[in-house]
N, C-alpha and C positions, 0 to 999 in steps of 0.2 A: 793540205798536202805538205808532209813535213820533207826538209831538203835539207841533208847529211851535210851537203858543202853549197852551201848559201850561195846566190849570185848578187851582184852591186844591185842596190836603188837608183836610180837616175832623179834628182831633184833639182829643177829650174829655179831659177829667182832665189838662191842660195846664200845671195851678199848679206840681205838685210829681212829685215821684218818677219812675217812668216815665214818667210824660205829660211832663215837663219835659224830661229828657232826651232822649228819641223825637221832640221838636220841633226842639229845638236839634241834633240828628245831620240832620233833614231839612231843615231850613233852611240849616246849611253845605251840603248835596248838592244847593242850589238849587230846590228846592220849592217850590211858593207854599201859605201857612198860612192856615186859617184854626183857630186856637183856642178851646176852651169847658169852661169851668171854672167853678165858685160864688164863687173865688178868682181876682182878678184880678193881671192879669200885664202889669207896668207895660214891659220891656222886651221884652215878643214879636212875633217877627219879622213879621207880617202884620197881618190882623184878628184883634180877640178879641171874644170875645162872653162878657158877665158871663149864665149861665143856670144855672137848676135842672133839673137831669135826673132828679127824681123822681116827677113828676108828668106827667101828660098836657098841661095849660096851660104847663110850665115846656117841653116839649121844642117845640111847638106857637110857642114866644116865640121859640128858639132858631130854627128852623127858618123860619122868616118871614124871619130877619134874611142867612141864609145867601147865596151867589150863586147864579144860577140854574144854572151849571152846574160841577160839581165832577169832579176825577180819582179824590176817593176819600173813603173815614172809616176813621177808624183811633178804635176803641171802648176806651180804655184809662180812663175813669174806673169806680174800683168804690171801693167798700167794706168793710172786714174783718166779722169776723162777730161782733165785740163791740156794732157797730153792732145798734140792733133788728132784726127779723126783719123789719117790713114795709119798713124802710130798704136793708136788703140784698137783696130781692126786685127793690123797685124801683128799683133805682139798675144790678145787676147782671147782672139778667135783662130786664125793661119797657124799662127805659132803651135797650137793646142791640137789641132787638126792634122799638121804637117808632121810634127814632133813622133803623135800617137803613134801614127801611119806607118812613118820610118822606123821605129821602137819596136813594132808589135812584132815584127819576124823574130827579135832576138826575148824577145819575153816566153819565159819557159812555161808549161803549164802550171797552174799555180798560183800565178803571178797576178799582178794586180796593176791597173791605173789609175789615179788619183787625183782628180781636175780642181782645181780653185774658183768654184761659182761666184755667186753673191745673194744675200736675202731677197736684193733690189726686183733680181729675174723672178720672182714670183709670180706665177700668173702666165709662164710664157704660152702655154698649149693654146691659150685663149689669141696667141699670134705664129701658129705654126708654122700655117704657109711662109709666111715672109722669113722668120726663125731659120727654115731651111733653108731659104735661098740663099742667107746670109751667112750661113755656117759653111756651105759648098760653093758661096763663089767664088771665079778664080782673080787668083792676086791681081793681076790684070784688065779686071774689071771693078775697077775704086768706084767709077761713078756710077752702078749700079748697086753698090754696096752702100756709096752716101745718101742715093734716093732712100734704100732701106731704112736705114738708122736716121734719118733724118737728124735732130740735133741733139741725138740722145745717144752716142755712140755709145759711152760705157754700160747703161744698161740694156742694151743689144745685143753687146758681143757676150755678155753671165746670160743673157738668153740663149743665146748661140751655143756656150758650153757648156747647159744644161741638155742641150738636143744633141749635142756630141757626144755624151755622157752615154743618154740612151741609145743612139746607133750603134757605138761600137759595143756595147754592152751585148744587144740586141746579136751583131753580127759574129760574138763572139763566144757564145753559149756554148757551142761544142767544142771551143777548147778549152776551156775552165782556165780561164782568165778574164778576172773582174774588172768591172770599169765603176766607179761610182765618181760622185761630187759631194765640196763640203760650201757651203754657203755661207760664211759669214754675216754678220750685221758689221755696224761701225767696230775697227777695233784699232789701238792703242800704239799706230805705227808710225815710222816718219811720212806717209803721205797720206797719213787724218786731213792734214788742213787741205789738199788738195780733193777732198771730199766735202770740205766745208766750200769751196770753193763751186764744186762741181755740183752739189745735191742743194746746197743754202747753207749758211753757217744755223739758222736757228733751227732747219730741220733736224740735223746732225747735233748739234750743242743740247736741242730739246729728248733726243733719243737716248745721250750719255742720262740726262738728268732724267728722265722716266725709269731707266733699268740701274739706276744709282753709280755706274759706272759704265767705261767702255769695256771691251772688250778687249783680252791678253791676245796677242800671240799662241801663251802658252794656250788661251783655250781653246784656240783652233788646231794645235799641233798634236795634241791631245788626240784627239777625232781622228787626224790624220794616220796617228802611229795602230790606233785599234785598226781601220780599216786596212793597212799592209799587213799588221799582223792574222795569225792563224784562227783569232776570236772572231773576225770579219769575214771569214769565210763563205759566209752565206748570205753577205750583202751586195749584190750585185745591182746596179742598172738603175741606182737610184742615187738621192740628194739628201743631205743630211744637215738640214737649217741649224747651225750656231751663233743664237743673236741673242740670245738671255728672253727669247719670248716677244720680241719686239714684233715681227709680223706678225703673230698672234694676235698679239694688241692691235693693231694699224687694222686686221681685218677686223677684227669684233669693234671698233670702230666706225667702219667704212658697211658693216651689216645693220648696224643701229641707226645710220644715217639713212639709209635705205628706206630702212622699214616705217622708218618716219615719214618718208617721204609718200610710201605707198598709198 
């Protein structure tokens, strides 16, 4: 659906890494911005909005300030999982949840939202029930969220907004506005080593060297700008793995082990 007079993008996690990148690809492709990050961004191309996305008041500050009517959000601020347990909840599940929620009245038909998964959540269907329960519980209830996640918080909450993905996706068919996810593998940001931290250094260190490299930025922002734009029109309600083929491998691994076994 082509629009005469554009409305802003909403892009979270704006300061550094992918969000930084995924800005500056959509702002050369002519976009209009609007940015929100804890870290302010002295050079970005629209509005920015200095906000806390961990809280109900901090997303509530954000969303006040925003325009009344938007083409999209693109959900790209998280957190690694060295981060606490209730930081990583709220930042990567709440925040993604809450943000959508609030967003979607001012999102025009058209329009699109755009989650930041992970490889990692592969597999989540095979943990729905619980998936759910974590993606809808309320802020208020941490200690049925930590039962949930046990001590796996960051691959929990990229499960969580991979089921988020399809809800609203789901809930929003007859307004023709898309919801999709991009999933990453390891890539090439300031908080890699909080991955090496969080997954193993040699599981991570062994994934660069299998795929010959990590992962850019640019090749997740990439994915991101198709999916807002007009060629993505018809991808709704799904996930879109960028790891250079790494889960691919890991499962055709994990099927030979098997079948050995059988």
């Amino acid at each position: 659906m082509l629009k005469t007079q554009p409305n802003p993008l909403v892009i979270t996690g704006a300061a550094s890494g992918i969000g930084a990148d995924t800005w500056r690809r959509l702002s050369s492709a002519g976009h209009e911005l609007v940015g929100v990050d804890r870290t302010p961004v002295e050079d970005f191309a629209g509005q920015f909005i200095v906000g806390d996305l961990s809280t109900a008041e901090g997303i509530a500050a954000v969303v006040e300030q925003l325009p009344e009517q938007l083409d999209g959000l693109v959900n790209i601020a998280g957190v690694p999982g060295t981060a606490p347990v209730e930081t990583v909840l709220a930042v990567n599940v709440f925040a993604v949840r809450d943000l959508t929620s609030a967003c979607l009245p001012r999102i025009t038909d058209g329009g699109c939202v755009v989650n930041l998964s992970s490889s990692v959540a592969d597999g989540w269907l095979d943990h729905a029930t619980a998936v759910r329960q974590l993606a809808f519980c309320s802020r208020g209830d941490l200690q049925q969220a930590r039962e949930l996640v046990e001590d796996a918080a960051y691959l929990w909450s990229k499960r969580a907004v991979r089921l988020l993905t399809e809800h609203f996706a789901a809930q929003l068919v007859g307004r023709r506005v898309r919801v999709t996810s991009v999933s990453p593998g390891p890539v090439q940001t300031p908080i890699l080593d909080d991955f090496r931290r969080d997954h193993g250094q040699d599981k991570v260190n062994g994934a660069g060297e299998l795929l010959g490299r990590f992962g850019s930025p640019e090749d997740i922002s990439a994915v991101v700008e198709f999916l807002v734009s007009e060629q993505g029109c018809w991808v709704n309600g799904t996930d879109i793995r960028v790891d250079g083929g790494l889960a691919a491998w890991r499962n055709e691994q994990a099927a030979r082990v098997a079948e050995e076994q059988a």
